[in-house]
Backbone as XML, in Angstrom:
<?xml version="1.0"?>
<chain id="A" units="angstrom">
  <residue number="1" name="UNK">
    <atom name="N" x="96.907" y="227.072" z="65.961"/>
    <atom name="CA" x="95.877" y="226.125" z="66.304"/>
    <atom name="C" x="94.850" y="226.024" z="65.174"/>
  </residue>
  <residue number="2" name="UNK">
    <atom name="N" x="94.670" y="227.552" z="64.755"/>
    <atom name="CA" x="93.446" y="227.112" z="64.037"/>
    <atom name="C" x="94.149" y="226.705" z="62.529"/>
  </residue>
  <residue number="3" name="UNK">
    <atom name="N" x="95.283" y="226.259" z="62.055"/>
    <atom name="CA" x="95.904" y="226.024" z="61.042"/>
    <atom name="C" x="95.984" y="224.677" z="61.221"/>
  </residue>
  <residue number="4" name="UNK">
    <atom name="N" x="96.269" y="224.193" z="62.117"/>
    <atom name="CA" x="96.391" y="222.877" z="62.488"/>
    <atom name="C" x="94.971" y="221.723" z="62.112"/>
  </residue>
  <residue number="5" name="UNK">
    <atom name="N" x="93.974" y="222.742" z="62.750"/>
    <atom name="CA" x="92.430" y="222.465" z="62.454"/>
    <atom name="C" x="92.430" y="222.339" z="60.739"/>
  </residue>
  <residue number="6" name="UNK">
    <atom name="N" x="92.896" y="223.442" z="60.117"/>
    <atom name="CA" x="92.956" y="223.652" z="58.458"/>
    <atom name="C" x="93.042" y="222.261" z="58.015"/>
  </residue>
  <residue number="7" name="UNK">
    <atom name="N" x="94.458" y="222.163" z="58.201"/>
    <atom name="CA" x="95.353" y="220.799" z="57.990"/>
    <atom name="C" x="95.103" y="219.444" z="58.156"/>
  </residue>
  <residue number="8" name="UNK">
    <atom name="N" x="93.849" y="219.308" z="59.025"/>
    <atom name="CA" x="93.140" y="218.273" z="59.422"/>
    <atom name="C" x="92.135" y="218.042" z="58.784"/>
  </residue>
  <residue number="9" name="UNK">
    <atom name="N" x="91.537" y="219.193" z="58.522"/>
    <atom name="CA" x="90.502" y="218.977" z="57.799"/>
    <atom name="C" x="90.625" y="218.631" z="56.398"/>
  </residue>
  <residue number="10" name="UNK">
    <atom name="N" x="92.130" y="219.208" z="55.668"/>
    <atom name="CA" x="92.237" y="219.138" z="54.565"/>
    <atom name="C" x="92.657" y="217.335" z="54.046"/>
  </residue>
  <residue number="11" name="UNK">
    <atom name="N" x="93.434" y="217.029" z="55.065"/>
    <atom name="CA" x="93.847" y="215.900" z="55.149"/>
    <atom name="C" x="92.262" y="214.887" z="55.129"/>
  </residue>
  <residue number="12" name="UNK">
    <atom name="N" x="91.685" y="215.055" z="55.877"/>
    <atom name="CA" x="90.453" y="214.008" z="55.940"/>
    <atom name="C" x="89.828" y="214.570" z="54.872"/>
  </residue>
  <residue number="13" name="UNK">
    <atom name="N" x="89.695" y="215.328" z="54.161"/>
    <atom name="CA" x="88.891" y="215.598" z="52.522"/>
    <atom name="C" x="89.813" y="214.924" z="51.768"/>
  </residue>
  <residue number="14" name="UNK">
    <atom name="N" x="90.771" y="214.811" z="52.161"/>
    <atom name="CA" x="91.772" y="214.591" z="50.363"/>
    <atom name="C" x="91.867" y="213.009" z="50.814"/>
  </residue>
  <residue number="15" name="UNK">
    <atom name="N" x="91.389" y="212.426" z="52.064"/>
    <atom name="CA" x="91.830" y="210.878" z="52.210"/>
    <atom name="C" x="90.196" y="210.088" z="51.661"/>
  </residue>
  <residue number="16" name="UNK">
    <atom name="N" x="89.316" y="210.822" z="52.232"/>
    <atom name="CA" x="87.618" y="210.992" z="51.596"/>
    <atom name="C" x="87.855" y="210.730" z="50.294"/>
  </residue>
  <residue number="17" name="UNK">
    <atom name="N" x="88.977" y="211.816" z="49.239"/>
    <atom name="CA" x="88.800" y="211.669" z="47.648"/>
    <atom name="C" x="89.429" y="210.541" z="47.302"/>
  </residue>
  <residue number="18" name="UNK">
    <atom name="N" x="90.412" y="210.385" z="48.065"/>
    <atom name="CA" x="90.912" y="209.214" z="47.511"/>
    <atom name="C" x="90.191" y="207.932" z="47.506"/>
  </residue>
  <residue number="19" name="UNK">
    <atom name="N" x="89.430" y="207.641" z="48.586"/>
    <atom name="CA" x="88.592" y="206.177" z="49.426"/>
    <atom name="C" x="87.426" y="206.444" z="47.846"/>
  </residue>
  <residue number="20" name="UNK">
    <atom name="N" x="86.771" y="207.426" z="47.950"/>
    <atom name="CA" x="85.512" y="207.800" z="46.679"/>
    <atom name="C" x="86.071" y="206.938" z="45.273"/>
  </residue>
  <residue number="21" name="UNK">
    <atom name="N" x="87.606" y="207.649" z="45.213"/>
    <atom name="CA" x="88.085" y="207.274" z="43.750"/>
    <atom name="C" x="88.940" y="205.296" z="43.835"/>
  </residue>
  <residue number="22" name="UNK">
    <atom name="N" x="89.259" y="205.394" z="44.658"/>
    <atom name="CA" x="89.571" y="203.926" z="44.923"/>
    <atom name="C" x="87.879" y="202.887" z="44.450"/>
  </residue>
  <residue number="23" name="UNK">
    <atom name="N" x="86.942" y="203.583" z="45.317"/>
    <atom name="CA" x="85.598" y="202.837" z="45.602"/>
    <atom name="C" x="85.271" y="202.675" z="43.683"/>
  </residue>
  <residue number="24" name="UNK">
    <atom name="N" x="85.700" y="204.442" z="42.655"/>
    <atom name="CA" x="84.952" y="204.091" z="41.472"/>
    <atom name="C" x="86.105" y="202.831" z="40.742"/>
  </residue>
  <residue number="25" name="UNK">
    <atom name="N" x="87.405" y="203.293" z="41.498"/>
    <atom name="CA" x="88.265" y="202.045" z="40.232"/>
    <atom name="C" x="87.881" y="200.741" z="40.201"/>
  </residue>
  <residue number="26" name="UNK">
    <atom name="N" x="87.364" y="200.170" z="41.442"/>
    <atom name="CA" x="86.670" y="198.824" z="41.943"/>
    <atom name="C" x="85.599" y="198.903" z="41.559"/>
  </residue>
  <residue number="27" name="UNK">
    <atom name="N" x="84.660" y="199.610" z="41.503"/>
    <atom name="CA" x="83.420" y="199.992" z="40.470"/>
    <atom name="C" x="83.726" y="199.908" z="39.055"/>
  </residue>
  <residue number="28" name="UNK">
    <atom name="N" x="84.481" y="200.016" z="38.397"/>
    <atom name="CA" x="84.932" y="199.907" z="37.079"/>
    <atom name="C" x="85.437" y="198.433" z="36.429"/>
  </residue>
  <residue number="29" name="UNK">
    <atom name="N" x="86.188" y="198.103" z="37.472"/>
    <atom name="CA" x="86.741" y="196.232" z="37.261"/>
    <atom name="C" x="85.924" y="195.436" z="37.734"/>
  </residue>
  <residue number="30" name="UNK">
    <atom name="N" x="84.571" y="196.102" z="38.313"/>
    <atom name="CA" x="83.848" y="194.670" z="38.464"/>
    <atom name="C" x="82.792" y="195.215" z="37.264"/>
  </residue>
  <residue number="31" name="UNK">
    <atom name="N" x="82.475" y="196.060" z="37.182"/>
    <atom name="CA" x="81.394" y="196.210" z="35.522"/>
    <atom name="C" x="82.536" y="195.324" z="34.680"/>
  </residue>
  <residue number="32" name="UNK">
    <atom name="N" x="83.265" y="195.946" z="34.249"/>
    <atom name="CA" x="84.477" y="195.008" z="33.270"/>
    <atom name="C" x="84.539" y="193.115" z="33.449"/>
  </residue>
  <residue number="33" name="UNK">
    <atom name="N" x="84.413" y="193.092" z="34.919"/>
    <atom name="CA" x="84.197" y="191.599" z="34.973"/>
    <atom name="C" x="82.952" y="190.943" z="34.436"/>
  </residue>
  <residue number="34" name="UNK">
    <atom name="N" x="82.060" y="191.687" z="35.002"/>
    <atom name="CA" x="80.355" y="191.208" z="34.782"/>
    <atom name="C" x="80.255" y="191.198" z="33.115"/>
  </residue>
  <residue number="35" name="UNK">
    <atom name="N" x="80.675" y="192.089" z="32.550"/>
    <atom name="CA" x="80.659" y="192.074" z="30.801"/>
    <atom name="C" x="81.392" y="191.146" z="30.860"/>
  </residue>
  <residue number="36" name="UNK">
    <atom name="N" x="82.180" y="190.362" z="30.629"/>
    <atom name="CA" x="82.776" y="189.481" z="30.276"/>
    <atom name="C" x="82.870" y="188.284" z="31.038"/>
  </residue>
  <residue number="37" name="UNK">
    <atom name="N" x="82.033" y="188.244" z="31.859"/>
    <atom name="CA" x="80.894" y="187.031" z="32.384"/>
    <atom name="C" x="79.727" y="187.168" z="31.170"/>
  </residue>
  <residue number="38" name="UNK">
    <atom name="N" x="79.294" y="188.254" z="31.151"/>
    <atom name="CA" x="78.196" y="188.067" z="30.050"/>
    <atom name="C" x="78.202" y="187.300" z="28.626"/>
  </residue>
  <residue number="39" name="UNK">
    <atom name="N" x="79.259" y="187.996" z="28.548"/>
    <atom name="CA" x="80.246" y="187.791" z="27.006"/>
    <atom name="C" x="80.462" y="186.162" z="26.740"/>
  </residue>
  <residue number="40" name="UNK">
    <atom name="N" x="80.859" y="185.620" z="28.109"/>
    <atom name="CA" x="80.582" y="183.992" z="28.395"/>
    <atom name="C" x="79.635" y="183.495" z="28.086"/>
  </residue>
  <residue number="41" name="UNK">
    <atom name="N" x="78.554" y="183.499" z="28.990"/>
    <atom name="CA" x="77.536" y="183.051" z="28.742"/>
    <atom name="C" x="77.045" y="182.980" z="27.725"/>
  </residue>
  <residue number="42" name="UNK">
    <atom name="N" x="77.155" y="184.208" z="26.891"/>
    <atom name="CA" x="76.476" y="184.122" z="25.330"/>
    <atom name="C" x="77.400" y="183.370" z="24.470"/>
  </residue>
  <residue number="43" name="UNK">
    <atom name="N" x="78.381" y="183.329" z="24.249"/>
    <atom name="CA" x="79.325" y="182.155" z="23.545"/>
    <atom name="C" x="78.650" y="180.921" z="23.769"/>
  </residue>
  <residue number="44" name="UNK">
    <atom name="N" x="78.961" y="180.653" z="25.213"/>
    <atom name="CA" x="77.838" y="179.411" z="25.746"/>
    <atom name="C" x="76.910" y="178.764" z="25.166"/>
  </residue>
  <residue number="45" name="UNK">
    <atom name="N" x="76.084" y="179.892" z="25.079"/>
    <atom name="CA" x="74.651" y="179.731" z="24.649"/>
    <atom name="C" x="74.539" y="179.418" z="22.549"/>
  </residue>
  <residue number="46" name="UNK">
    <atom name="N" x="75.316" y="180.277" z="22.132"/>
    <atom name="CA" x="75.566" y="180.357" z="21.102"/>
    <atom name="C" x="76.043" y="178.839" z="20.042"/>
  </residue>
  <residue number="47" name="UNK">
    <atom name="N" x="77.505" y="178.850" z="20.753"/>
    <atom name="CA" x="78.451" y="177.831" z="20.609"/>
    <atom name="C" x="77.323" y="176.604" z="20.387"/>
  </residue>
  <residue number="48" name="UNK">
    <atom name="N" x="78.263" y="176.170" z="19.001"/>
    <atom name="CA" x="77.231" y="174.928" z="18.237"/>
    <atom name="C" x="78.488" y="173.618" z="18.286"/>
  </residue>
  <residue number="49" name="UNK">
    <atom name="N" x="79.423" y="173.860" z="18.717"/>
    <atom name="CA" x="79.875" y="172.524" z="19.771"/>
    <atom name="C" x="81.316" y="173.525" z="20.504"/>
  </residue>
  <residue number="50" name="UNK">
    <atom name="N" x="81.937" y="172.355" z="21.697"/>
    <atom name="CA" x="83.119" y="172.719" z="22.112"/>
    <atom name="C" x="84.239" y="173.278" z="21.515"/>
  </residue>
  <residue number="51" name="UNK">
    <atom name="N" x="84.909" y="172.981" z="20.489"/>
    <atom name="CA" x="85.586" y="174.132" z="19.738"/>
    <atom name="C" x="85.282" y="175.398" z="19.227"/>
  </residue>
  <residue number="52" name="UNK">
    <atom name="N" x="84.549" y="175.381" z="18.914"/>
    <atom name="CA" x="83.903" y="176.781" z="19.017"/>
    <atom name="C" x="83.691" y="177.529" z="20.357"/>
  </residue>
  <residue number="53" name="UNK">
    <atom name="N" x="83.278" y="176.711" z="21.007"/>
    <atom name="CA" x="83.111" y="177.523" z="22.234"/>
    <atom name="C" x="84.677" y="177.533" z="23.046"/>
  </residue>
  <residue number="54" name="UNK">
    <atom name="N" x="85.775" y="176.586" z="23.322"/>
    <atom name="CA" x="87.172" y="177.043" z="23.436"/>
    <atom name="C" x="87.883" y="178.111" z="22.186"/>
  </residue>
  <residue number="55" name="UNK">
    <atom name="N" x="87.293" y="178.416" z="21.081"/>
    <atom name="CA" x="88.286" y="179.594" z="20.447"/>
    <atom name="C" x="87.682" y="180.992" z="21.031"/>
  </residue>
  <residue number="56" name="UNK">
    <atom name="N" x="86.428" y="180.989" z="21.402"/>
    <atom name="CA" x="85.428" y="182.111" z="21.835"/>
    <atom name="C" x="86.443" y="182.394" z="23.329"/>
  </residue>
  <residue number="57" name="UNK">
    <atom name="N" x="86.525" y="181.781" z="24.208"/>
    <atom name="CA" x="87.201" y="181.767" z="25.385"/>
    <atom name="C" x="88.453" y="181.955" z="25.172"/>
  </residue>
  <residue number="58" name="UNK">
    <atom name="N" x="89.529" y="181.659" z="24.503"/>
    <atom name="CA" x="90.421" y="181.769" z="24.171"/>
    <atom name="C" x="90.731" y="183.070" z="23.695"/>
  </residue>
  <residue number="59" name="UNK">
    <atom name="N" x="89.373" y="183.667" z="22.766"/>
    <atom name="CA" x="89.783" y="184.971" z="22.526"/>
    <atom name="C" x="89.163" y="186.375" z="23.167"/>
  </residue>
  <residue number="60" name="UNK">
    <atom name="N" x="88.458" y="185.473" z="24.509"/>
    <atom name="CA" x="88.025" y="186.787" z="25.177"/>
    <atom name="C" x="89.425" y="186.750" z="26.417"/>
  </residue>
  <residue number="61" name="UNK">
    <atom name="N" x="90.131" y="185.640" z="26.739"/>
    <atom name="CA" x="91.630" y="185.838" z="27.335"/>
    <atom name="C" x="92.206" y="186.741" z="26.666"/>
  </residue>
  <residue number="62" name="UNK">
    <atom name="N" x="92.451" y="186.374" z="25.343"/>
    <atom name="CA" x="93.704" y="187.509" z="24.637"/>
    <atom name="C" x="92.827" y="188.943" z="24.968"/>
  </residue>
  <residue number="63" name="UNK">
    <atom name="N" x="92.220" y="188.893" z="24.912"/>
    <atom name="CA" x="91.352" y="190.395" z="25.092"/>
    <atom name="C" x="91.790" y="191.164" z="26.391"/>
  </residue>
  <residue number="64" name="UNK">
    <atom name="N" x="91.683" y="190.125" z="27.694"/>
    <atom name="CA" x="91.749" y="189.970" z="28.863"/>
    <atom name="C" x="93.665" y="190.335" z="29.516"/>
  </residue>
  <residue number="65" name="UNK">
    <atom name="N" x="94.059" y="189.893" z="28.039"/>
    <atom name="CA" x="95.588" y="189.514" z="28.888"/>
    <atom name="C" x="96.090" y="188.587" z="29.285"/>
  </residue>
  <residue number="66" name="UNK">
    <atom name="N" x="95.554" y="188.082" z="28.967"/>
    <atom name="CA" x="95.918" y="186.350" z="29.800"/>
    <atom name="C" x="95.956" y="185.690" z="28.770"/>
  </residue>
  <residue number="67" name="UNK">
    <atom name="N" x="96.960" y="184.667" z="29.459"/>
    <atom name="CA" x="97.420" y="183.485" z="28.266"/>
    <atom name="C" x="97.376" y="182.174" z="29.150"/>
  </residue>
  <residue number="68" name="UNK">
    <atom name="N" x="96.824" y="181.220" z="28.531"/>
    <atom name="CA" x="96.854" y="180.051" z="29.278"/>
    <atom name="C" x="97.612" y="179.299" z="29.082"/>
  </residue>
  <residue number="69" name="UNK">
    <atom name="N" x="98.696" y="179.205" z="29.420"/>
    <atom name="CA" x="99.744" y="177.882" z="29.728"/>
    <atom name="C" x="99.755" y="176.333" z="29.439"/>
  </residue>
  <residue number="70" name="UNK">
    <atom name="N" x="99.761" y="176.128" z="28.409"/>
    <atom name="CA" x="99.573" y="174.365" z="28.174"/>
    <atom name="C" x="101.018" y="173.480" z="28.104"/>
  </residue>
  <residue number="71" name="UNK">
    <atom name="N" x="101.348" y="174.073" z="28.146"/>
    <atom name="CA" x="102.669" y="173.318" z="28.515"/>
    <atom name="C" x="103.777" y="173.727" z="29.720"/>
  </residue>
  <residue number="72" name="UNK">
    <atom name="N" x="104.516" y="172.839" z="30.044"/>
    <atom name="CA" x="105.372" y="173.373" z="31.290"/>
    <atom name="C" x="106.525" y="173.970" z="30.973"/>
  </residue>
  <residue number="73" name="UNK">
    <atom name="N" x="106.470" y="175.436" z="30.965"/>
    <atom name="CA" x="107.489" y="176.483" z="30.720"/>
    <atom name="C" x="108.730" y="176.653" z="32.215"/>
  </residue>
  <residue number="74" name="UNK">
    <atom name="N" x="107.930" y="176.893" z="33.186"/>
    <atom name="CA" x="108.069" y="176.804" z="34.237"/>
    <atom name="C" x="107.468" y="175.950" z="35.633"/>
  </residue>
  <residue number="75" name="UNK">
    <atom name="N" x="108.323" y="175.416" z="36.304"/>
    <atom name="CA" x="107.732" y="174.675" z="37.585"/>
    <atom name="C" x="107.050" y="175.054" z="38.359"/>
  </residue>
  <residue number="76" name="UNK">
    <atom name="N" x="106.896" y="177.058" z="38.469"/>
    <atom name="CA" x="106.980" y="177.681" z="39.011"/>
    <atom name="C" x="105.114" y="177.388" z="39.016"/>
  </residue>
  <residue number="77" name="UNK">
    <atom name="N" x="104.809" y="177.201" z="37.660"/>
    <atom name="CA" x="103.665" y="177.474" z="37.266"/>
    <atom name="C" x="102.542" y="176.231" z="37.532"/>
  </residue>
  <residue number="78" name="UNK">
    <atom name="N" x="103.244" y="174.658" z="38.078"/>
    <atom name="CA" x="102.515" y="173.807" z="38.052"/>
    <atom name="C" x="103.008" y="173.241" z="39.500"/>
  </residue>
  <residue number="79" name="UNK">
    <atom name="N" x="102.638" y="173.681" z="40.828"/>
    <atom name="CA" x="103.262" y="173.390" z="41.954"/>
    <atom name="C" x="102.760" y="171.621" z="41.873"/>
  </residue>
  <residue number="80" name="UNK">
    <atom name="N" x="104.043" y="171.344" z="42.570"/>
    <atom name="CA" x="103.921" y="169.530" z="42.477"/>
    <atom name="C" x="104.974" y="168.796" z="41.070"/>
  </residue>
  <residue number="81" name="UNK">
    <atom name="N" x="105.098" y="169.618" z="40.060"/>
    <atom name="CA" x="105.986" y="169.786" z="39.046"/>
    <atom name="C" x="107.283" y="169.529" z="39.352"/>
  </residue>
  <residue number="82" name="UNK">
    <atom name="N" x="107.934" y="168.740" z="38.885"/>
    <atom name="CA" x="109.576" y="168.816" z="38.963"/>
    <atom name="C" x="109.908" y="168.335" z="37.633"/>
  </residue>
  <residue number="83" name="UNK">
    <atom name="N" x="111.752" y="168.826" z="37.652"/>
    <atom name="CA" x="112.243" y="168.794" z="36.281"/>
    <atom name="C" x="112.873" y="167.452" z="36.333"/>
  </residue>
  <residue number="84" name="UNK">
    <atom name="N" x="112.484" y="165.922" z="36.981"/>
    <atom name="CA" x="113.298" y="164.959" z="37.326"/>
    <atom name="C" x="112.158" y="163.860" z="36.301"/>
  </residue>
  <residue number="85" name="UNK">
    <atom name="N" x="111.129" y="164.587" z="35.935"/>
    <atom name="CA" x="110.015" y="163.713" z="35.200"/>
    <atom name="C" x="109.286" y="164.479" z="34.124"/>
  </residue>
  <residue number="86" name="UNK">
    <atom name="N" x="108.856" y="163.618" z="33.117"/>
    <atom name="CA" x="108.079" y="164.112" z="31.983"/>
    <atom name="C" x="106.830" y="164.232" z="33.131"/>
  </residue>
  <residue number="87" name="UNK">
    <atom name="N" x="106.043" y="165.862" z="32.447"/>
    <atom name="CA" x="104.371" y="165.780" z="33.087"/>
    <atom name="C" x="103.667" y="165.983" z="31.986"/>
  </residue>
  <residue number="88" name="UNK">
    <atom name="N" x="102.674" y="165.671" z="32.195"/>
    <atom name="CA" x="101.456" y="166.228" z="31.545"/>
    <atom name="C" x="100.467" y="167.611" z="32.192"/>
  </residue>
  <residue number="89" name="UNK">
    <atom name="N" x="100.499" y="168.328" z="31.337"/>
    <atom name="CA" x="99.418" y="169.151" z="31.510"/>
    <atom name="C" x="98.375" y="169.075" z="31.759"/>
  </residue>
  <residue number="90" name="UNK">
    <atom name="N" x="97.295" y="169.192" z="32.870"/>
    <atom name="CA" x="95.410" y="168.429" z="32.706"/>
    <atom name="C" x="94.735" y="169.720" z="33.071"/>
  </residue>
  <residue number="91" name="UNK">
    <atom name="N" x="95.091" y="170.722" z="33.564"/>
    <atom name="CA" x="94.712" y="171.859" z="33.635"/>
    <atom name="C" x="95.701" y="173.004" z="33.283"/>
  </residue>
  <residue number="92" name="UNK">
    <atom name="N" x="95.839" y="174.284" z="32.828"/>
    <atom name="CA" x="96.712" y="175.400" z="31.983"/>
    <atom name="C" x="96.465" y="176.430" z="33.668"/>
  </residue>
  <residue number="93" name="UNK">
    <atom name="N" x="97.978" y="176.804" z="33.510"/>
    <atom name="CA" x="98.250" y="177.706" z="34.264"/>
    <atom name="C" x="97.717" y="178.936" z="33.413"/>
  </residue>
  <residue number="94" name="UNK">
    <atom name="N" x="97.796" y="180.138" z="34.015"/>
    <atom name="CA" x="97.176" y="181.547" z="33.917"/>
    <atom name="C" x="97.952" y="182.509" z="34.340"/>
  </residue>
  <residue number="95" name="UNK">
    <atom name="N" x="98.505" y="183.339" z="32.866"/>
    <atom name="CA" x="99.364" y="184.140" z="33.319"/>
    <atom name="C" x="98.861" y="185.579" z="33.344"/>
  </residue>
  <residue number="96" name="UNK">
    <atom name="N" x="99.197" y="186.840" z="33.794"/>
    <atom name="CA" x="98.853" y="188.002" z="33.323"/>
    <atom name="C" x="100.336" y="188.191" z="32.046"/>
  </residue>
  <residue number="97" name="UNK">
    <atom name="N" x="99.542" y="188.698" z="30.776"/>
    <atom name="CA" x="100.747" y="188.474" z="29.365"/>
    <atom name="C" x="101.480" y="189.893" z="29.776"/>
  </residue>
  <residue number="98" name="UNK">
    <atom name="N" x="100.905" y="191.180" z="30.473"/>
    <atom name="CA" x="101.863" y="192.349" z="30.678"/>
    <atom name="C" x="102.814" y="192.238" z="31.734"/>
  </residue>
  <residue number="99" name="UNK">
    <atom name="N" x="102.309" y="191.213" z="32.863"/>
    <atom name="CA" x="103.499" y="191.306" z="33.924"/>
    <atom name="C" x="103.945" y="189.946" z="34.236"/>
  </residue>
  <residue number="100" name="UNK">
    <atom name="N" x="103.288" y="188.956" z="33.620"/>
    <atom name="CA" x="103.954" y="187.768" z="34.024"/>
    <atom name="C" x="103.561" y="186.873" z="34.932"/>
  </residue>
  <residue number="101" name="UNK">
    <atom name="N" x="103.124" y="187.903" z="35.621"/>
    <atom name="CA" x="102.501" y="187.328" z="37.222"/>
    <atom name="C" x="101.668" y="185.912" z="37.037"/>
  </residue>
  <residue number="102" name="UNK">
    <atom name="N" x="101.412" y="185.116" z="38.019"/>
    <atom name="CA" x="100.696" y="183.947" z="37.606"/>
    <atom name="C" x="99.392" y="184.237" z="38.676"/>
  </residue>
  <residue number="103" name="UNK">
    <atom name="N" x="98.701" y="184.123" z="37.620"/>
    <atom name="CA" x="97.533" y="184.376" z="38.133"/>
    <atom name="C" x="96.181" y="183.185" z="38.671"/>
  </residue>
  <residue number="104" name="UNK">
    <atom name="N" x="96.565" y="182.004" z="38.059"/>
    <atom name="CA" x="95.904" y="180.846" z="38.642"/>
    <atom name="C" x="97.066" y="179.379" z="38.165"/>
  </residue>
  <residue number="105" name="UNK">
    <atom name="N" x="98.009" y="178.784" z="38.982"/>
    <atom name="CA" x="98.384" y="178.019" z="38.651"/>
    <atom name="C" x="97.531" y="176.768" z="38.128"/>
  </residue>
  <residue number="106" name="UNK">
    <atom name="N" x="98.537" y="175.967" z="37.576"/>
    <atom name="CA" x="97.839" y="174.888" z="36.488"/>
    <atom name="C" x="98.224" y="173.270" z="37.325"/>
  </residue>
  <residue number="107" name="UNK">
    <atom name="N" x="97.350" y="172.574" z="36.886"/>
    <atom name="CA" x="97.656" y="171.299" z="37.218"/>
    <atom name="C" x="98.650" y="169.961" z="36.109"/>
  </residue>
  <residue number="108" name="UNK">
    <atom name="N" x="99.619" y="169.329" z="36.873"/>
    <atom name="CA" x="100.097" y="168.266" z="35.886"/>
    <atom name="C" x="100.275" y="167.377" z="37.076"/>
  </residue>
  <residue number="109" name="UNK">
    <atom name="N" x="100.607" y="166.084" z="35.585"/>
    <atom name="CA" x="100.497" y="164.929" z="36.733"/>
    <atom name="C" x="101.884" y="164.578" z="35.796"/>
  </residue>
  <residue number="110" name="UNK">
    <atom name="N" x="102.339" y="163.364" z="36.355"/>
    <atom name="CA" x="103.207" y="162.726" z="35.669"/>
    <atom name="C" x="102.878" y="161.660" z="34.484"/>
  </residue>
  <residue number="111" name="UNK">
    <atom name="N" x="103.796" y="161.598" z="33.621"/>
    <atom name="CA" x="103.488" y="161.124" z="31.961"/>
    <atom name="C" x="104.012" y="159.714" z="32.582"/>
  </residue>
  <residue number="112" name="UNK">
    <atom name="N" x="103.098" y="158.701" z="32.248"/>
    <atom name="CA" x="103.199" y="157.328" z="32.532"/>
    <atom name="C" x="104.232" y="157.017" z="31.441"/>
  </residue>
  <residue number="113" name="UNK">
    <atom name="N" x="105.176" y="155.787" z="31.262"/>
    <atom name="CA" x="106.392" y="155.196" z="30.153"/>
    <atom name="C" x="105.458" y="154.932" z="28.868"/>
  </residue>
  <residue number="114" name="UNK">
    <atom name="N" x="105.968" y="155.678" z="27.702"/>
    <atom name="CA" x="105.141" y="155.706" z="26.487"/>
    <atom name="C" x="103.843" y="156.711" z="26.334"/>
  </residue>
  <residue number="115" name="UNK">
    <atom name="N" x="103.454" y="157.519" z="27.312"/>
    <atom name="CA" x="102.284" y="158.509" z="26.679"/>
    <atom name="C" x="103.294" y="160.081" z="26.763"/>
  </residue>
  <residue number="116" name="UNK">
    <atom name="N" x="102.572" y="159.958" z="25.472"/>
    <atom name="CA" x="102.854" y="161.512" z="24.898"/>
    <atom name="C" x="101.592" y="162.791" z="24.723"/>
  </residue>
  <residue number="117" name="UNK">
    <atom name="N" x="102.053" y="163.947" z="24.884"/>
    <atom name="CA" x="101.045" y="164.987" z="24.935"/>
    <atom name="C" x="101.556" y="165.848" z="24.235"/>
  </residue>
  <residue number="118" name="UNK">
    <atom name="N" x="100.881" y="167.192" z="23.609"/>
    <atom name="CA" x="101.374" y="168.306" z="23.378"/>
    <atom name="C" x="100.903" y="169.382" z="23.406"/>
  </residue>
  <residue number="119" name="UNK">
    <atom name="N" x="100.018" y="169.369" z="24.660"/>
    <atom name="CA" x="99.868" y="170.054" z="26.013"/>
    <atom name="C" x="98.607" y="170.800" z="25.408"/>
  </residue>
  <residue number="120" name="UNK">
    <atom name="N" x="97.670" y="170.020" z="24.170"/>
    <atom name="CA" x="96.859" y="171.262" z="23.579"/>
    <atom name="C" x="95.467" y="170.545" z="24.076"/>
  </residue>
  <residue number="121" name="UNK">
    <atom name="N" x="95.467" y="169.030" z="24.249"/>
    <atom name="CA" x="94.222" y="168.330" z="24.607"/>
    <atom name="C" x="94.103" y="168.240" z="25.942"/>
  </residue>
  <residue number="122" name="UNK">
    <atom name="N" x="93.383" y="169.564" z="26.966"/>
    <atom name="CA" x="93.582" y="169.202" z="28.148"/>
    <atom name="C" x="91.907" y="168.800" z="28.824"/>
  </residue>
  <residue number="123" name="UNK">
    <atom name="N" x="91.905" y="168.130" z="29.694"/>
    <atom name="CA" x="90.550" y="167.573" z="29.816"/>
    <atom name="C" x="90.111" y="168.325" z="31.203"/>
  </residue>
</chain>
């Protein structure tokens, strides 16, 4: 009985350490987020026109892991997408670059007869 008690108790300390250490890893990725919200803003602020301020963004992604998608690699990535029509890109899907995963799909529309893109001018 009183082992049982042990065992219980040990169990609710070691589920305690875990909930503590879960609580700091989520404590850690949102400081990590907030810096690089910051990191934004000051580009922002900085940035002496729009290209400059898309290579700044561009290279706090690569930093990030992420790659933004400007063209249609996959359908997978632009729901509404099919392979029966040229699209255009108007918003870039979001990948994670270590696992692939899609992390914010992208928007396309369909390419009217005669317009061409190459998926780098997206509005």
């Amino acid at each position: 009985m009183l082992s049982d008690i042990r065992d219980l108790l040990l169990d609710a300390r070691r589920a305690a350490d875990a909930r503590a250490t879960s609580e700091l890893a989520v404590a850690a990725v949102v400081q990590q987020q907030q810096a690089m919200i910051v990191r934004i803003d000051q580009a922002a602020r900085r940035a002496q026109n729009i290209d400059v301020l898309r290579h700044l963004v561009g290279q706090f992604l690569r930093e990030s892991r992420v790659r933004a998608v400007t063209t249609i690699e996959s359908i997978d990535q632009f729901p509404g997408a099919s392979t029966d029509a040229a699209w255009q890109v108007v918003e870039p899907a979001y990948v994670d670059m270590q696992t692939g995963r899609l992390i914010q799909p992208g928007r396309a529309v369909p390419m009217t007869h005669g317009e061409e893109t190459d998926g780098e001018d997206l509005t």
